[in-house]
C-alpha positions as CSV (number, residue, x, y, z in Angstrom):
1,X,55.5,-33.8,55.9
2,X,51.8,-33.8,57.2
3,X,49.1,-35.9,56.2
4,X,48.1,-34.5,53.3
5,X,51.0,-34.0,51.5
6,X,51.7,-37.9,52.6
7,X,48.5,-39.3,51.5
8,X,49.5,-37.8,47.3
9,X,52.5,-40.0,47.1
10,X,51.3,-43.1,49.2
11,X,47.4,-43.6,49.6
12,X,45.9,-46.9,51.9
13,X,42.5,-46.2,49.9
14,X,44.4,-46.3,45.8
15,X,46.9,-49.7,47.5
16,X,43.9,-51.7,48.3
17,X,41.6,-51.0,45.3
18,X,44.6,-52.2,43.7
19,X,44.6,-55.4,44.7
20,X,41.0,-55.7,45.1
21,X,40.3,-54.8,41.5
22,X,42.2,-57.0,40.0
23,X,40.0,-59.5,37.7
24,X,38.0,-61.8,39.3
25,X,39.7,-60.7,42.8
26,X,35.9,-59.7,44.2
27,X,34.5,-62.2,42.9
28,X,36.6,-65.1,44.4
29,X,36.6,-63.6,48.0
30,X,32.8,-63.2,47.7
31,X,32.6,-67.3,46.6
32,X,35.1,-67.6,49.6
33,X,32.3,-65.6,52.1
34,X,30.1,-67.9,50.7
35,X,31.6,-70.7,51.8
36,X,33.4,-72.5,48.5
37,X,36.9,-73.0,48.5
38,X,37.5,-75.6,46.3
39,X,39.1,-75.0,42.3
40,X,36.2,-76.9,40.7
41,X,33.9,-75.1,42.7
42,X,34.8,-71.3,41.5
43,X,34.4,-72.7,37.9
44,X,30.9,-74.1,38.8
45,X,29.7,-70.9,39.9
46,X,31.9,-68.6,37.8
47,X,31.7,-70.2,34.4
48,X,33.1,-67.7,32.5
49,X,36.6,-67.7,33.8
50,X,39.2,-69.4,32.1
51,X,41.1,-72.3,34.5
52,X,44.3,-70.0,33.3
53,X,42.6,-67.0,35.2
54,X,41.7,-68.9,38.1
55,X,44.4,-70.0,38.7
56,X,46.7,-67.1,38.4
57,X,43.9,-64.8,40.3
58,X,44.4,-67.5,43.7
59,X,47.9,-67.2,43.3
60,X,47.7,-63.2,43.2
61,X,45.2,-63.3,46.2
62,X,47.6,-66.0,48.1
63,X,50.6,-63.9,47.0
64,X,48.8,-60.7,49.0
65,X,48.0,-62.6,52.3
66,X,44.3,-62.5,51.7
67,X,44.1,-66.6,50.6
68,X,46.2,-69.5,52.0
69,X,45.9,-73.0,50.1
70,X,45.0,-75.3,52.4
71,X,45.8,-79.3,51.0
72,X,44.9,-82.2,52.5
73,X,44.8,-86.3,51.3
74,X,41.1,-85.1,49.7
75,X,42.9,-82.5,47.8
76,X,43.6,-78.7,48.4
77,X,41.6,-75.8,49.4
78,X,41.4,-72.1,49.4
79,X,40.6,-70.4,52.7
80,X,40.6,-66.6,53.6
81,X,43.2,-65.6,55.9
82,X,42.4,-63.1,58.4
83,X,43.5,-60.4,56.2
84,X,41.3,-61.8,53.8
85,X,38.5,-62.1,56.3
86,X,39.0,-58.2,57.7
87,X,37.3,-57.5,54.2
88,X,33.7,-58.4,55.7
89,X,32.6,-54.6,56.3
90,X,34.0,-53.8,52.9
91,X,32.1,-56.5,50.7
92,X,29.0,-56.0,53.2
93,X,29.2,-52.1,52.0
94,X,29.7,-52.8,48.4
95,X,26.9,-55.4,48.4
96,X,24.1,-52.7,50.2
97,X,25.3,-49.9,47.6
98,X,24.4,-52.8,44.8
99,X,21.1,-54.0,46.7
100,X,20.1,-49.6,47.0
101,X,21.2,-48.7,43.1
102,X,19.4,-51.5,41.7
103,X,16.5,-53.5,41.3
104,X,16.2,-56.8,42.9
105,X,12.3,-57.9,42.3
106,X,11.8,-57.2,46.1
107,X,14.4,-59.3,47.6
108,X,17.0,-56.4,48.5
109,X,16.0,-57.0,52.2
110,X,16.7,-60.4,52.0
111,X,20.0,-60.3,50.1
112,X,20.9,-57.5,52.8
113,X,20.2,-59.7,55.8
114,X,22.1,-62.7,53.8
115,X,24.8,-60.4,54.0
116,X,24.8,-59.5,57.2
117,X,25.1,-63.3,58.2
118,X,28.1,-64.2,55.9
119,X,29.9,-61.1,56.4
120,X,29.1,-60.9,60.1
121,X,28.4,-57.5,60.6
């Protein structure tokens, strides 16, 4: 079997947007990057997602080795792993096509040096 014919049945690219696109997946690594970790604190800045959602989107991300719950006697935090942390070019990439597709008011060079600091590339 070469390549190829491997690639149709079994492909690295179609496993990892599968777990990347789940709901809110993104998102939460991206509030990870920028440095929140804590439950209360994904609600702050993602309003919109139900506790329900939250929850079960940590677990999914835990359950795939790109989270580990870290909990301590002030309570429990979420902290990329190294897998999670591997994803730095790949959110860096996704956040430069954003800044070159849209508009951002003159502040794309900014935002793309911001992201060259959190995602270390």
């Amino acid at each position: 079997m070469d390549v190829k014919e491997f690639l149709r049945n079994r492909c690295p690219i179609r496993d990892t947007v599968e777990i990347i696109n789940r709901k809110w997946a993104l998102i939460l690594l991206w509030d990870m990057f920028n440095g929140y970790g804590h439950f209360s604190e994904f609600k702050e800045v993602n309003p919109d997602i139900s506790s329900n959602v939250l929850s079960d989107t940590l677990k999914f991300l835990i359950e795939h080795g790109l989270v580990v719950k870290v909990s301590d006697e002030s309570g429990s935090e979420y902290v990329l792993t190294r897998q999670g942390r591997s994803l730095n070019r790949v959110m860096y990439e996704l956040g430069v096509y954003g800044i070159r597709e849209s508009v951002y008011d003159g502040y794309g060079e900014e935002i793309e040096e911001y992201f060259r600091e959190i995602f270390g590339v």
